[in-house]
C-alpha positions as CSV (number, residue, x, y, z in Angstrom):
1,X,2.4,-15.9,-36.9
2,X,-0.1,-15.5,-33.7
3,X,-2.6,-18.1,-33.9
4,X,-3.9,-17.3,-30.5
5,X,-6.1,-14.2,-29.9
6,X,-6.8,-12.3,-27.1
7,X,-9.7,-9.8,-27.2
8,X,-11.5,-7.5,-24.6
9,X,-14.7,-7.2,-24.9
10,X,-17.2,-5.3,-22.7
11,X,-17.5,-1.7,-23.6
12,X,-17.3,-1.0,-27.2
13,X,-18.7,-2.5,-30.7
14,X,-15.7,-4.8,-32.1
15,X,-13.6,-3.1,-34.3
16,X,-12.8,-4.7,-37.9
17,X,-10.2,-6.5,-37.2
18,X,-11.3,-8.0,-34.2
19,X,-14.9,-8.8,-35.6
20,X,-12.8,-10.5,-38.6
21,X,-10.6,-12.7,-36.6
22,X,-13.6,-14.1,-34.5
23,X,-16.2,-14.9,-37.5
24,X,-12.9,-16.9,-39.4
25,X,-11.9,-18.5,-35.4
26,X,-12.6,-21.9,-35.0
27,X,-12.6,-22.2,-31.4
28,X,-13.8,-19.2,-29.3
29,X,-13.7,-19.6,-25.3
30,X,-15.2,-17.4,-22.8
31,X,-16.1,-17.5,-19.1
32,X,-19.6,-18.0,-18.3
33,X,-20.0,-14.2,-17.4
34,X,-18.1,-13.2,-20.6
35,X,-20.0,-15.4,-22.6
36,X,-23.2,-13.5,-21.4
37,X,-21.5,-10.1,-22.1
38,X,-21.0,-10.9,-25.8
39,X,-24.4,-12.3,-26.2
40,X,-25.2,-8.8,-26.8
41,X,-22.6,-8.3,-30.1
42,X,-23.8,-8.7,-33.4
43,X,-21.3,-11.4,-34.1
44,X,-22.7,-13.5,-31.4
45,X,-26.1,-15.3,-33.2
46,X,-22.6,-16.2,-36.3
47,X,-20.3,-18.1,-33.7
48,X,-21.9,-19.2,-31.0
49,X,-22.0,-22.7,-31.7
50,X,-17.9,-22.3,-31.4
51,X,-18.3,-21.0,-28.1
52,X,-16.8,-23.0,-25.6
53,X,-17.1,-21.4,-21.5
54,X,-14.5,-22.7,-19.4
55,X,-14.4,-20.8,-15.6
56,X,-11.2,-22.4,-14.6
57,X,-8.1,-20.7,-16.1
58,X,-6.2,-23.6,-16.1
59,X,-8.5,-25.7,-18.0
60,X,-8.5,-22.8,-20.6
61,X,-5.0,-22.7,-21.0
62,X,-5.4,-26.7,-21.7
63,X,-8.3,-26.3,-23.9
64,X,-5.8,-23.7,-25.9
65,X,-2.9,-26.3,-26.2
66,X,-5.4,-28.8,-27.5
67,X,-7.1,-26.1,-30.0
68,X,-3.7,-25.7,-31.4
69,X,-2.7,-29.0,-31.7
70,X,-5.7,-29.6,-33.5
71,X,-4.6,-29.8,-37.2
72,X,-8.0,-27.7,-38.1
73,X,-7.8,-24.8,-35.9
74,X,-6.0,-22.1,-37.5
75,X,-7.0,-19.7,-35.3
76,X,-7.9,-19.7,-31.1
77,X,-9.7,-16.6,-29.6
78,X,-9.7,-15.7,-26.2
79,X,-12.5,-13.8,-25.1
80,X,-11.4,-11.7,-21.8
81,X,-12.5,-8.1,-20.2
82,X,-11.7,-4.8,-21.4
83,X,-7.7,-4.6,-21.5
84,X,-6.6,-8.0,-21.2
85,X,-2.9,-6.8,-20.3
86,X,-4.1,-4.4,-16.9
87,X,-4.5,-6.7,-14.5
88,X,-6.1,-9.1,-16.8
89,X,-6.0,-12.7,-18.5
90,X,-3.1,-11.4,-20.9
91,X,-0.3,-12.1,-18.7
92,X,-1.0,-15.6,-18.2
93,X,-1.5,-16.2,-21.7
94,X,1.8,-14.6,-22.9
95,X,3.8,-16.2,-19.9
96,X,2.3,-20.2,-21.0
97,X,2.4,-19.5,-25.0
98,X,5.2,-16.7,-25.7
99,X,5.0,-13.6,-27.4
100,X,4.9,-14.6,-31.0
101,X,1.8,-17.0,-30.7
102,X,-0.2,-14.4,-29.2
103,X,-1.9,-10.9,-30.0
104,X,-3.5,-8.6,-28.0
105,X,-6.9,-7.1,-29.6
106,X,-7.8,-4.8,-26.0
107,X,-11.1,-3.0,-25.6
108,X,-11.1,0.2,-22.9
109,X,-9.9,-1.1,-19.6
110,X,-12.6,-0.7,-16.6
111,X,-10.7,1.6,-14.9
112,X,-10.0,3.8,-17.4
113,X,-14.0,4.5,-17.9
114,X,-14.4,4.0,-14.2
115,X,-12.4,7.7,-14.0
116,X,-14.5,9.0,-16.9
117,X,-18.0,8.5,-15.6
118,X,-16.8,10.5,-12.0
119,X,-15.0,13.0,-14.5
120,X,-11.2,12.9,-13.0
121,X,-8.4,12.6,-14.4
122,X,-6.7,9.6,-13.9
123,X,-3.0,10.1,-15.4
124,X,-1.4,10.6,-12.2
125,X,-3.8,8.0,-10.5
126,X,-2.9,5.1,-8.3
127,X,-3.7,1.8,-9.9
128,X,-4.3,-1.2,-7.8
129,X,-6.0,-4.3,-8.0
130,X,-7.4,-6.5,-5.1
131,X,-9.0,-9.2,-7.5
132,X,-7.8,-12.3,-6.8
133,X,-8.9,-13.9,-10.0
134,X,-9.8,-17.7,-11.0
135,X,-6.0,-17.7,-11.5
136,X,-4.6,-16.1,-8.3
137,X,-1.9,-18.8,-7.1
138,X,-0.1,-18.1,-10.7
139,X,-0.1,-14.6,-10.3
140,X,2.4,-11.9,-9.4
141,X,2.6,-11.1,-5.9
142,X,1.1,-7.5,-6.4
143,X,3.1,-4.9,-4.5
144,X,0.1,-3.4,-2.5
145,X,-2.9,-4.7,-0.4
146,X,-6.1,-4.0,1.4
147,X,-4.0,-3.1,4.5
148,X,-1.6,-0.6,2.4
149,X,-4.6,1.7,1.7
150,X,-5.2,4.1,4.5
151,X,-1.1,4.9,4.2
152,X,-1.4,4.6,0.1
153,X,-4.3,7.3,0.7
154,X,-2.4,9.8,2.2
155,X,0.3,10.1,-0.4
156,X,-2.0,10.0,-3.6
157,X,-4.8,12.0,-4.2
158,X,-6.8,9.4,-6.7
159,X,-6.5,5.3,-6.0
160,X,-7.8,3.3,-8.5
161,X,-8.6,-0.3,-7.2
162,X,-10.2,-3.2,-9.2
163,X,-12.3,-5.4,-6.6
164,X,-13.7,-9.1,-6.0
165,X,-16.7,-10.4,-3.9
166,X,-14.4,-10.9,-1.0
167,X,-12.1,-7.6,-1.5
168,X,-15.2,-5.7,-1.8
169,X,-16.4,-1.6,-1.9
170,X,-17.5,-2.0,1.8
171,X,-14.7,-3.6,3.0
172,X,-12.6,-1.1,1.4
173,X,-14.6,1.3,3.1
174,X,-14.2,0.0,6.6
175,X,-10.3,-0.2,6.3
176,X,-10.5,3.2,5.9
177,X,-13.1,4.3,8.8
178,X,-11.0,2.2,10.7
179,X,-7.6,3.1,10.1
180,X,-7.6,6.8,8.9
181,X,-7.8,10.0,11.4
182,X,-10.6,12.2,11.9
183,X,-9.1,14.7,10.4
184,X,-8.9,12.5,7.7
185,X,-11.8,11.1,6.9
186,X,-14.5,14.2,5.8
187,X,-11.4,15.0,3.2
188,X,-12.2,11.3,1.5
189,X,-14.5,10.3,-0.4
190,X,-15.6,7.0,-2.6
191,X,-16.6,6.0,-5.8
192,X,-18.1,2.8,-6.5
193,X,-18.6,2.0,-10.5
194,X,-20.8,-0.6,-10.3
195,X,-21.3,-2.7,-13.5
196,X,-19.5,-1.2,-15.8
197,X,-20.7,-1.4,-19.6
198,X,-23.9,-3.1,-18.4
199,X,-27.0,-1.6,-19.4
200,X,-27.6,-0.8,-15.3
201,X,-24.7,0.4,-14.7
202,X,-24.7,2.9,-12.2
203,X,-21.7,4.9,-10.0
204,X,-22.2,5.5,-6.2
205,X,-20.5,8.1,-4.3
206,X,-20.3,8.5,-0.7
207,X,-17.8,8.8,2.3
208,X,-16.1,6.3,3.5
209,X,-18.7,5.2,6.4
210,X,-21.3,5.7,4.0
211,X,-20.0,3.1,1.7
212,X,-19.0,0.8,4.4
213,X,-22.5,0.0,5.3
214,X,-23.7,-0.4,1.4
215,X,-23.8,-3.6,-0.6
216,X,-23.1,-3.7,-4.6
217,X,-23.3,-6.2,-7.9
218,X,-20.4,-7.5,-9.1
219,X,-18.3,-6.3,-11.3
220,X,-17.5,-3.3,-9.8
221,X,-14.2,-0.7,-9.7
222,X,-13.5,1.4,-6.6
223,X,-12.1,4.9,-6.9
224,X,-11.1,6.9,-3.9
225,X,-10.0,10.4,-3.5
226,X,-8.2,12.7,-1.0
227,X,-9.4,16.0,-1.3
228,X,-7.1,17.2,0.9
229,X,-4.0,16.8,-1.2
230,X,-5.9,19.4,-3.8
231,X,-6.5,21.9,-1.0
232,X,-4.3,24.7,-0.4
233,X,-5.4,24.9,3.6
234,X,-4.9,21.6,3.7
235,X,-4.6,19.8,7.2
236,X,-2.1,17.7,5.4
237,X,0.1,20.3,3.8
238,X,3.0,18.3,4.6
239,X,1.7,15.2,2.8
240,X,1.0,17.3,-0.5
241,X,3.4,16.6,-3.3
242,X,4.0,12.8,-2.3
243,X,6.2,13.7,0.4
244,X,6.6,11.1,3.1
245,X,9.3,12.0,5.2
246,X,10.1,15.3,7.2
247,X,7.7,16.0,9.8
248,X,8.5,18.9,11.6
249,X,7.9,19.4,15.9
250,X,5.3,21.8,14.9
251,X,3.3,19.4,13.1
252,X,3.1,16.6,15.5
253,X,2.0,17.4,19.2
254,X,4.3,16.7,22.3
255,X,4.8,18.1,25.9
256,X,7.3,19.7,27.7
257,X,10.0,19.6,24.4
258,X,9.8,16.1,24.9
259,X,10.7,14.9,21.0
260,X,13.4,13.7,19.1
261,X,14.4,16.9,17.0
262,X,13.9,17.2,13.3
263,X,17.7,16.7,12.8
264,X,18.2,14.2,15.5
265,X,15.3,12.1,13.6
266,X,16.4,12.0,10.3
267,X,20.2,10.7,11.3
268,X,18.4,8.2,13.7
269,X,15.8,6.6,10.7
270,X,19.1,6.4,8.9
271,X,20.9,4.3,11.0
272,X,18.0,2.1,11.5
273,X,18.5,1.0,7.7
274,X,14.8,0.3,7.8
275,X,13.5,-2.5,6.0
276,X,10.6,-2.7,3.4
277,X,8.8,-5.3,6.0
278,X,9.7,-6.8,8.9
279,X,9.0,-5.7,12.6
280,X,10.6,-2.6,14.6
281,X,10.2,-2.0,18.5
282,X,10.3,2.0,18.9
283,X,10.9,1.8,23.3
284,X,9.9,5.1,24.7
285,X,8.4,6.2,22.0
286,X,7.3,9.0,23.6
287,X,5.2,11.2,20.8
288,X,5.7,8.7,18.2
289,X,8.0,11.1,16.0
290,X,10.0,8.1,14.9
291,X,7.2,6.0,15.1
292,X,5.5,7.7,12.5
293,X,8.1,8.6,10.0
294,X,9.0,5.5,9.9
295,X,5.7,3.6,9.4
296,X,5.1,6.1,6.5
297,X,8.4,5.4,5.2
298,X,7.6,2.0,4.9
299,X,4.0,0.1,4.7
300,X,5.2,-3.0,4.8
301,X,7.0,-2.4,8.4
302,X,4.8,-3.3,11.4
303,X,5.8,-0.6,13.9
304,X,5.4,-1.4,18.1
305,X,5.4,2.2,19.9
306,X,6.1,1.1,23.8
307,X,5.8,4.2,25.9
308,X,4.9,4.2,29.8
309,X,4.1,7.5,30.2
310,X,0.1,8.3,29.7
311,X,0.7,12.2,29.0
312,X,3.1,10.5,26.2
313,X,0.7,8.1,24.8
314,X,-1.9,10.8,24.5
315,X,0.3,12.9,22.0
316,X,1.3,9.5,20.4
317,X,-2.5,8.6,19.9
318,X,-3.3,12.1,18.6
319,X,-0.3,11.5,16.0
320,X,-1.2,8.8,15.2
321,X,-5.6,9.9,14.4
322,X,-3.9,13.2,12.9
323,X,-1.4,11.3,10.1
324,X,-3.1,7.9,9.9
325,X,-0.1,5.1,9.6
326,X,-2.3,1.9,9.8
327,X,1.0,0.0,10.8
328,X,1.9,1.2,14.4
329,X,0.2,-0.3,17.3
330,X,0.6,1.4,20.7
331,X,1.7,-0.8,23.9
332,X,1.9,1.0,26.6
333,X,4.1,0.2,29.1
334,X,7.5,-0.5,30.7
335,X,10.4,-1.9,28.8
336,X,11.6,-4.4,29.0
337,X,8.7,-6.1,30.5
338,X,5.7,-5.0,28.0
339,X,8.4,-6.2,25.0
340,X,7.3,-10.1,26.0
341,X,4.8,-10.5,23.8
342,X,5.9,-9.1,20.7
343,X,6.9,-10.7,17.6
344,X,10.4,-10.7,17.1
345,X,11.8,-7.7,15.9
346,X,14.1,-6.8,12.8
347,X,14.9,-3.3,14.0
348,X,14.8,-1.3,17.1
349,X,14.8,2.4,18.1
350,X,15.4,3.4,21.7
351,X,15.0,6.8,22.4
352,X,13.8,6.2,26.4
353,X,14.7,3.9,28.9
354,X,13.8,5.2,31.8
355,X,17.3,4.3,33.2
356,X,17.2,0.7,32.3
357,X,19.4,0.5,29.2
358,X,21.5,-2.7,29.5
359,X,18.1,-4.9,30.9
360,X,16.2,-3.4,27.5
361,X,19.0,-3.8,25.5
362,X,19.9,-7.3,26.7
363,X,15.9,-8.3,26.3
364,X,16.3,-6.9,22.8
365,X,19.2,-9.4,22.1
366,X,17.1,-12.6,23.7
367,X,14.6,-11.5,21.2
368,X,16.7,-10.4,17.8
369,X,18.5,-13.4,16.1
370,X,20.2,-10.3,13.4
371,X,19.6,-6.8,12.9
372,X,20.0,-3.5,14.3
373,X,19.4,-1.8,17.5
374,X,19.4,2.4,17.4
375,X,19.8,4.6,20.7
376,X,19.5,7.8,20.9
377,X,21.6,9.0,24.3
378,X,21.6,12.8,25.7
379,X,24.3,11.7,28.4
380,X,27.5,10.5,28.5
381,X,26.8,7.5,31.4
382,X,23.8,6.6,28.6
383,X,26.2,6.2,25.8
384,X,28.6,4.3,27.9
385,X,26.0,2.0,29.3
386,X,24.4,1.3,26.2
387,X,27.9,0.6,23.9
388,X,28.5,-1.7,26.5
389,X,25.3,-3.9,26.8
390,X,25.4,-3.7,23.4
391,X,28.9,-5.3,23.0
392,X,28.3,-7.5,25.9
393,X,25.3,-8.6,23.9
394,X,27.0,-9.7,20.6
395,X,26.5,-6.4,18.2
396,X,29.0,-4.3,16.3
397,X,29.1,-1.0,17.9
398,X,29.3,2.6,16.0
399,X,28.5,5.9,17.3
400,X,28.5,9.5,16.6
401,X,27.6,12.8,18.0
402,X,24.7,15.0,16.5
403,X,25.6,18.7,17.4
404,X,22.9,20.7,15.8
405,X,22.6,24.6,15.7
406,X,19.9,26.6,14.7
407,X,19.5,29.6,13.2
408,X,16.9,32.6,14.9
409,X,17.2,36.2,14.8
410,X,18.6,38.4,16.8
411,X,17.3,42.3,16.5
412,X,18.0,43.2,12.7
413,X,20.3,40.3,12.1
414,X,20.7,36.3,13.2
415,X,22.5,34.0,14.9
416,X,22.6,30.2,15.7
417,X,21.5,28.6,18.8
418,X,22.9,25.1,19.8
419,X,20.6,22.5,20.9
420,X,22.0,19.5,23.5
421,X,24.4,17.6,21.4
422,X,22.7,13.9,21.0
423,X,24.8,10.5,20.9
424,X,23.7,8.5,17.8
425,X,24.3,4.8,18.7
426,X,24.1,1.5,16.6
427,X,24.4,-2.1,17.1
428,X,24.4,-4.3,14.2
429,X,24.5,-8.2,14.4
């Protein structure tokens, strides 16, 4: 039988049950601010002498094993906000005391209202939290952050994100006038729901460098929005449906023909293996095509695009303000000299070398204690070069060919062009 009870409060009147179990409790505790929030229930004047506020979450937990070690307590309640189970006090509680000593009595979660006073929907919504909580060091590692959201925001139209005093609406708000494109940024906009269930609540709206340069009261729940993904004429059209891999040459700018092709791409990001996190070197990056497929591909990877060549690294920095990947920096320079100062990396993607192939390579190796080096070769002294250094070097080598042919038309029928046949290297240690 659950003897310990934990019930949101914030938004609504208790309902029976709930007002039943805390009138016949014998201990009650509450954080300060909690405490204040149910000051303004009817059951509050009954049982406030069995209040107890506790602001430290493991002191509570404490306080709990004492309450029910207490031969007179038949009962501990738990006072927590709205749904204690999103993001909330619940966890903890069912993690230190097991399943059948609790229940869960929730009130509406903040989010969930959050979405109902800006009128969206918020079923196919983004839910994040950045609160770090009074009991953060316990806590799941959560599987985004403040620096995920400018990639996060081009792949969902609505994020949800529950805030602190240090993970704040306006630093929100600057990660993304920092980070995002300008063709981005008049498609966004952001919601602060400020106070929640207080009688001066109120809910601010604004773009993203309005927000930045507002303060707000705590409590507070962030909402922000990418009307672009809603917009048939999108600027984005090849972000709509959550898709996050496949740019085309057309949609990222380059010079002269100077890319990887589409097909070339896709079998080169496959041979990389990429990791979730980690580091990867793109050398001669050229456009940033891999670059930026990969980056998106993965958040967690922090991308290096060295390129030399300044007409290069102007269609790489208009990639990179057109599709926003807040993990890439730019170095430019010559490999293997601007690689010095990087951090070690996990993966790396050659696609120039500007005839210097074993020296990058061999660089590469001083620097790479396991993982996997990718080059993409268009000649056959290339490919020989590069399986050697990499041999030479310690790696496993494989290779293939990409022979790609394209289909165009030809007067009332079609036929299929062949591009340059592309060698496919990798080097695994």
């Amino acid at each position: 039988m659950a003897r310990i009870f934990v019930i949101g409060i914030g938004y609504k009147p208790l309902d029976l049950r709930s007002r039943s179990i805390v009138l016949a409790s014998h201990t009650i505790l509450a954080s300060g601010r909690l405490q204040a929030v149910f000051s303004r229930y009817e059951e509050f004047e009954s049982v406030r002498d069995r209040i107890k506020v506790i602001n430290n979450i493991s002191e509570t937990m404490d306080r709990i094993r004492v309450a029910l070690e207490d031969g007179n307590a038949s009962t501990v309640v738990l006072l927590a906000s709205g749904d204690p189970m999103f993001f909330g006090i619940g966890r903890r509680v069912l993690q230190d005391f097991g399943k059948d000593a609790c229940e869960i009595l929730p009130d509406m979660s903040s989010m969930q209202l959050a979405f109902a006073r800006i009128r969206e929907p918020w079923d196919d919504a983004l839910l994040m939290s950045l609160h770090g909580g009074p009991d953060a060091g316990r806590r799941r590692k959560l599987e985004y952050g403040l620096g995920d959201l400018p990639t996060l925001v081009l792949q969902y139209q609505r994020i949800g994100i529950l805030t602190d005093s240090v993970n704040n609406p306006s630093l929100i708000a600057r990660s993304l006038v920092s980070a995002c494109g300008s063709e981005l940024l008049p498609h966004i906009r952001v919601y602060v729901c400020e106070k929640i269930g207080y009688p001066d609540e109120r809910v601010i709206e604004g773009t993203a460098a309005d927000i930045a340069q507002r303060e707000f009261y705590d409590p507070n729940v962030v909402i922000v929005t990418n009307r672009s993904l809603a917009d048939g004429n999108s600027v984005h059209a090849c972000l709509r449906g959550k898709v996050i891999f496949g740019l085309t040459e057309d949609e990222l700018s380059h010079s002269r023909g100077l890319i990887t092709k589409d097909e070339v791409r896709a079998a080169a990001l496959h041979r990389l293996r990429l990791p979730l996190d980690g580091v990867l070197w793109d050398i001669g990056a050229g456009s940033g095509s891999v670059s930026i497929e990969a980056a998106r591909l993965c958040p967690g990877l922090k991308v290096f695009s060295v390129e030399k060549d300044d007409s290069q690294v102007a269609n790489l920095l208009l990639n990179l303000d057109r599709y926003g990947p807040v993990n890439i920096e730019v170095i430019r320079g010559s490999a293997p000299e601007a690689l010095s100062q990087l951090p070690a990396p996990d993966r790396v993607f050659i696609g120039g070398s500007g005839g210097r192939i074993a020296a990058i390579i061999a660089d590469c190796a001083k620097h790479m204690r396991a993982g996997v080096i990718v080059i993409n070769a268009a000649t056959l002294e290339t490919f020989s070069l590069a399986s050697e250094a990499l041999k030479s070097n310690g790696y496993a080598v494989e290779a293939a060919q990409i022979s790609v042919s394209r289909m165009k038309p030809i007067g009332d029928g079609h036929f299929f062009s062949a591009l340059n046949p592309v060698f496919v290297i990798r080097g695994t240690k």
